[in-house]
C-alpha positions as CSV (number, residue, x, y, z in Angstrom):
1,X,0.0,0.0,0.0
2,X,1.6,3.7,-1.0
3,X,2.0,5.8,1.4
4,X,-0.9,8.2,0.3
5,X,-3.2,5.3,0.6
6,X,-2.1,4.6,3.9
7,X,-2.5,8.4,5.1
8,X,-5.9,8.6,4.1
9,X,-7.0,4.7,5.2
10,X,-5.7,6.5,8.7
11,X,-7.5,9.8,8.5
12,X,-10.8,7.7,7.5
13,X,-10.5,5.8,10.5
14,X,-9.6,8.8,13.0
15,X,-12.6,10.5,11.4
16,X,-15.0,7.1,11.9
17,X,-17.3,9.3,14.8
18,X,-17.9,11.8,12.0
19,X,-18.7,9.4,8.9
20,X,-22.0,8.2,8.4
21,X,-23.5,4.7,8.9
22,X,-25.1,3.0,5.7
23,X,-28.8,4.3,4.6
24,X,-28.9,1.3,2.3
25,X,-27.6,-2.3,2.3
26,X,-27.9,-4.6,-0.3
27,X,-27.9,-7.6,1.3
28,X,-27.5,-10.0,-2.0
29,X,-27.4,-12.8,-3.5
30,X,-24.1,-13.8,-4.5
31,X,-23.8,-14.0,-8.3
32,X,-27.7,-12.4,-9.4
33,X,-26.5,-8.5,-10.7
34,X,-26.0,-6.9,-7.4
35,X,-22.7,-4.9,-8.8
36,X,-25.4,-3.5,-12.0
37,X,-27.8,-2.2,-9.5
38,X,-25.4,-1.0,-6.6
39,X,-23.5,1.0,-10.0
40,X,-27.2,2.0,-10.9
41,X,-27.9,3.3,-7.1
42,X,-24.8,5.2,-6.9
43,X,-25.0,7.2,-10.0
44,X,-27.7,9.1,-8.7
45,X,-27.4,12.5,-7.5
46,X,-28.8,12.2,-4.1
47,X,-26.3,9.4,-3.3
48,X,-22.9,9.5,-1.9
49,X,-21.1,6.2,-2.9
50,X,-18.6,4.3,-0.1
51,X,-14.9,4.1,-0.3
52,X,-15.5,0.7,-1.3
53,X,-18.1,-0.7,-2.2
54,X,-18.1,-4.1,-0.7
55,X,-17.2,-3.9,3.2
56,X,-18.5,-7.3,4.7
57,X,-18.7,-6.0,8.0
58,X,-21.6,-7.8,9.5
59,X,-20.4,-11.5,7.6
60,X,-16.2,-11.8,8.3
61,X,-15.5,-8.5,9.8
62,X,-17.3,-7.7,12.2
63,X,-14.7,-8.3,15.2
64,X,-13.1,-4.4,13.7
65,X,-15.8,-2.3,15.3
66,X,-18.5,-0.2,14.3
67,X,-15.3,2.9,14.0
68,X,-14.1,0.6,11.6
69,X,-17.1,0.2,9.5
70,X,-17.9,3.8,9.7
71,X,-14.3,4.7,7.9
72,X,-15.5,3.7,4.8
73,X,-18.3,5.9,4.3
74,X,-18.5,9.4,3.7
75,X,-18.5,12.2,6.5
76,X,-21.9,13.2,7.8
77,X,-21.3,16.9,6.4
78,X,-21.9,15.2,3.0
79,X,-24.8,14.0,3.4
80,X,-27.0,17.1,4.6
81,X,-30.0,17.4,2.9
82,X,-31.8,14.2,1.4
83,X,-28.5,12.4,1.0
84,X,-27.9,8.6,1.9
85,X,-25.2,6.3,1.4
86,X,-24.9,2.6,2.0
87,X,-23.3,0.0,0.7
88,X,-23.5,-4.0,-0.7
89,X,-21.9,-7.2,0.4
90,X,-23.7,-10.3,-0.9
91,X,-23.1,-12.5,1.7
92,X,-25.1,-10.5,4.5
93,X,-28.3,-12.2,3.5
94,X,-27.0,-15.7,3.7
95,X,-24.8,-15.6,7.4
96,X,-26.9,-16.8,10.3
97,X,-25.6,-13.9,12.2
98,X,-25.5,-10.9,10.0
99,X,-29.6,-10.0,10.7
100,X,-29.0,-10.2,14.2
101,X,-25.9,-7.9,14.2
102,X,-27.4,-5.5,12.3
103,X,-29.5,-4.5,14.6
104,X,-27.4,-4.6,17.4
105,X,-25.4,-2.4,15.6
106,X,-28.5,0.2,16.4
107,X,-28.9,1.1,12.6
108,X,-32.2,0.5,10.3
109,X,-30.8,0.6,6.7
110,X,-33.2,-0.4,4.3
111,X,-31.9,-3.7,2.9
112,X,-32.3,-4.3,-1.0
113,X,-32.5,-8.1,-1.8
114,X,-31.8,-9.5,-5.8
115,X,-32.8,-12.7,-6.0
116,X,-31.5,-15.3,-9.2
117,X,-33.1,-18.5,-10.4
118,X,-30.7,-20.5,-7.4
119,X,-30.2,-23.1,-10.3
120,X,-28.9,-21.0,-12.3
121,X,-26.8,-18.8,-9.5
122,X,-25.0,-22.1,-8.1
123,X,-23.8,-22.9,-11.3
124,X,-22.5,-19.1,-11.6
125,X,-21.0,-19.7,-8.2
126,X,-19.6,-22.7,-8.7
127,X,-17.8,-21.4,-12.0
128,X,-16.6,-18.2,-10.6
129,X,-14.6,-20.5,-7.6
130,X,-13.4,-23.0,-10.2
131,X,-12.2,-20.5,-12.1
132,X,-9.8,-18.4,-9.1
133,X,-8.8,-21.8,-8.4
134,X,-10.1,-21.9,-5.3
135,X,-12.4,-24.9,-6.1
136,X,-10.9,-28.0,-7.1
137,X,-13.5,-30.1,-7.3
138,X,-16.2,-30.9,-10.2
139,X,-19.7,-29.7,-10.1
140,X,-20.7,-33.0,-9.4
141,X,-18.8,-33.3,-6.5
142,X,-18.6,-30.4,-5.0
143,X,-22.8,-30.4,-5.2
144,X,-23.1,-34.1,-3.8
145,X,-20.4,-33.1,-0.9
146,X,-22.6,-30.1,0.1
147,X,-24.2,-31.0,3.0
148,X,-21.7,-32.7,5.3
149,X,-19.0,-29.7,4.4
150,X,-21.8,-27.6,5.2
151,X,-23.0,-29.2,8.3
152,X,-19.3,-29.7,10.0
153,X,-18.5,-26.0,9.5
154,X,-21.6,-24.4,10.1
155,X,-20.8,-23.9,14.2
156,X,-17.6,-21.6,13.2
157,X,-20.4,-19.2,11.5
158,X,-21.5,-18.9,15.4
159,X,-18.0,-18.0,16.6
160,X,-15.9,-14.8,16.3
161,X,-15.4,-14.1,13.2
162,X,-11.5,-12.8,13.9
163,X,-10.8,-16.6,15.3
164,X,-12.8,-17.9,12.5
165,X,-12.2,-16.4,9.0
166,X,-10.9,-19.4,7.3
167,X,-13.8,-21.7,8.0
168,X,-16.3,-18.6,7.7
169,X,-15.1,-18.0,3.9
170,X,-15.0,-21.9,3.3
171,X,-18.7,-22.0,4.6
172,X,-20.0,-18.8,2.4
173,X,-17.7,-20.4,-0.4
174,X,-18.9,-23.6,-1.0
175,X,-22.6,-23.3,0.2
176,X,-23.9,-23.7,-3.7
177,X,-27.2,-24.8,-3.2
178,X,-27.8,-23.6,0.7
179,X,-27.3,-19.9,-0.6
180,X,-30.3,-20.4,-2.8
181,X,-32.9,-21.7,-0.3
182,X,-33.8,-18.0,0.3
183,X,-37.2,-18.0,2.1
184,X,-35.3,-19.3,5.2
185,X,-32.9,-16.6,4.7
186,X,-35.3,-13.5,4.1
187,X,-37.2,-14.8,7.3
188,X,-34.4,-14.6,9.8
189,X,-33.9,-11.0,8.4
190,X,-38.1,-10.5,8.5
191,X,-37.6,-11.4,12.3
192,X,-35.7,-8.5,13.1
193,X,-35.7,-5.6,10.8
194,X,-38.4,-2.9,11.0
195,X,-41.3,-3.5,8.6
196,X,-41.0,-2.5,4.6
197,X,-37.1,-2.2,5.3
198,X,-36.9,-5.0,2.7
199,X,-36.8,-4.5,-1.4
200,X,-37.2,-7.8,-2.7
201,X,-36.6,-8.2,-6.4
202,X,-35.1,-11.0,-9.2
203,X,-31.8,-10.3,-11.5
204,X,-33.9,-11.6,-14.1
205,X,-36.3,-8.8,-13.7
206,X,-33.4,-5.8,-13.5
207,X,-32.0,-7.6,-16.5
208,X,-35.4,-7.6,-18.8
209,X,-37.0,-4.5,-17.3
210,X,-34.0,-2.1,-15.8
211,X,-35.8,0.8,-15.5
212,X,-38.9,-0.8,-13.8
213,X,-36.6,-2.3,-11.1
214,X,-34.4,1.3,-10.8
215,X,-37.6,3.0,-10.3
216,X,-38.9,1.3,-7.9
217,X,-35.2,0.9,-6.1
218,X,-35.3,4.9,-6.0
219,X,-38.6,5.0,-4.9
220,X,-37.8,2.3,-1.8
221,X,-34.8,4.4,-0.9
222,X,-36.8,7.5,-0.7
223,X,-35.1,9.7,-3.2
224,X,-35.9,11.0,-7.1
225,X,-37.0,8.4,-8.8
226,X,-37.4,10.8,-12.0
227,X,-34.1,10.4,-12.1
228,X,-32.7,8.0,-15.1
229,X,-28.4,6.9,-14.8
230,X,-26.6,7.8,-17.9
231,X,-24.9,4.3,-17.8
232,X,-27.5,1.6,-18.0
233,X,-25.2,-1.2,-18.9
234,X,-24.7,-4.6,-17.2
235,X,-21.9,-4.6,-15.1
236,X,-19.8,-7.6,-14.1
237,X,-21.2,-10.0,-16.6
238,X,-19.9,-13.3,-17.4
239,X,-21.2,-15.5,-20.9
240,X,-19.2,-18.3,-19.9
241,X,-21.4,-19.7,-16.6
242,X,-24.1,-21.6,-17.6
243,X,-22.1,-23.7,-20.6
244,X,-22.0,-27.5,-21.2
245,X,-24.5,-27.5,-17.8
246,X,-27.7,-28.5,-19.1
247,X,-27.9,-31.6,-17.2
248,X,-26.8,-30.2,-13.9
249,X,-29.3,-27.0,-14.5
250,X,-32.1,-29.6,-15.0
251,X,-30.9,-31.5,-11.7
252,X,-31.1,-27.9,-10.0
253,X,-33.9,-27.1,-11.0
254,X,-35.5,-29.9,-9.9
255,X,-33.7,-29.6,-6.4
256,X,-34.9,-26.0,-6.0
257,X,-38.9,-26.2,-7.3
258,X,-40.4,-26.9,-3.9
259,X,-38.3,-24.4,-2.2
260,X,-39.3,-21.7,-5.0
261,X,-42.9,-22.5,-4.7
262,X,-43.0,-21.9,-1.0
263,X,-41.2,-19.0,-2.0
264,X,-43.4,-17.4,-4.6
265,X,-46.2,-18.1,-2.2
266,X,-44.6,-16.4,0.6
267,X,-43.9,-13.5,-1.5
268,X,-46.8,-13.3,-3.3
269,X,-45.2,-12.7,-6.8
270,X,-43.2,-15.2,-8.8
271,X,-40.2,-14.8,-10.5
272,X,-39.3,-16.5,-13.9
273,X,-37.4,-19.1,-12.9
274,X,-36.9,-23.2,-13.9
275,X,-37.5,-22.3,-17.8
């Protein structure tokens, strides 16, 4: 790190009291267009972005204090007037402990939610792993292995995360298909978050009707929602995910179906998924 970067990662943190906490979170999933619409959100006038866009306090680093968190975002004398700021880390929706933190933390952000077909977003996860390197497994394999990796790590989730952070990442890592039961997940954040704090909407939707979903994203958040970004464009977009997968994605599919009826009911909507 230059020395200019280190200065002004130690003014940020000196200045924590003064900086703001988050107006917005968006909460996830992993892998369903949460860069596009966090890219959409901050090119609006009425937002001030974060240092960085992707913090993960309330999943792996939480143990750094709320000073810590608070570095990253900008001083409260940017925000007067109708102003907010927040932020997105994907994984907040999927750690058992993230709700529950939150609101210890004494904040009520409102918490945006994109939801993908999970068939098709484990695939996407699984490929983006494989291709770091940091999965060396097959599909197969890595699917059918799941739920006992799962299972044996799942008490380090409940632990410090500063004692923890290798077996946290391996359980947000290789949780393929337990990242897309997401009725489980948006009920342990419905359980403690204020009521209509939650935005709720599919990638597929942003993707086929972006301005709908922007609209309506502005609108949640409280601010102009005449307002159109210059730069609609998908962001973060891989072609390669869903190749030479066909079987699999039928597998998932099947997997997933009772999980997204439940959901669908729950919600009240459906989103075009399994097709």
């Amino acid at each position: 790190m230059g020395k200019n970067k280190k200065l002004k990662k130690y003014f940020n943190l000196f200045s924590g009291y003064h900086r703001a906490y988050p107006d917005f979170l968006i909460i996830g999933a992993q892998k369903a267009a949460t860069t596009s619409l966090f890219y959409y959100i901050t090119q609006h006038p009425d937002v001030e972005p974060p240092l960085k866009k992707e913090i993960r306090y309330f999943d792996l680093k939480y143990h750094l204090g709320s000073v810590w968190y608070r570095s990253h975002f900008p001083l409260k004398s940017k925000l007067k007037g109708a102003k907010i700021t927040g932020e997105k880390s994907t994984d907040y929706v999927f750690h058992p402990k993230a709700p529950q933190r939150i609101k210890e933390s004494g904040i009520q952000p409102k918490l945006i939610l994109l939801l993908r077909d999970p068939a098709r977003r484990a695939i996407s996860q699984y490929n983006h792993y494989h291709r770091r390197g940091i999965e060396k497994r097959s599909m197969q394999e890595a699917f059918e292995q799941e739920p006992q990796m799962v299972s044996d790590l799942y008490s380090a989730m409940l632990q410090p995360t500063v004692l923890n952070q290798k077996n946290i990442k391996n359980y947000i890592r290789f949780a393929y298909l337990q990242k897309g039961l997401y009725l489980k997940q948006i009920k342990r954040f419905e359980e403690v978050i204020n009521p209509g704090h939650l935005y709720i909407e599919s990638m597929e939707n942003l993707m086929s009707e972006p301005a709908r979903v922007v609209k309506e994203t502005y609108q949640f958040l409280g601010i102009d929602d005449r307002f159109l970004p210059d730069d609609m464009t998908t962001q973060n977009e891989g072609s390669y995910e869903m190749a030479n997968n066909n079987e699999m994605l039928q597998w998932l599919h099947n997997y997933f179906q009772t999980d997204n009826e439940a959901l669908f009911k729950y919600l009240g909507k459906r989103f075009p998924w399994g097709k």
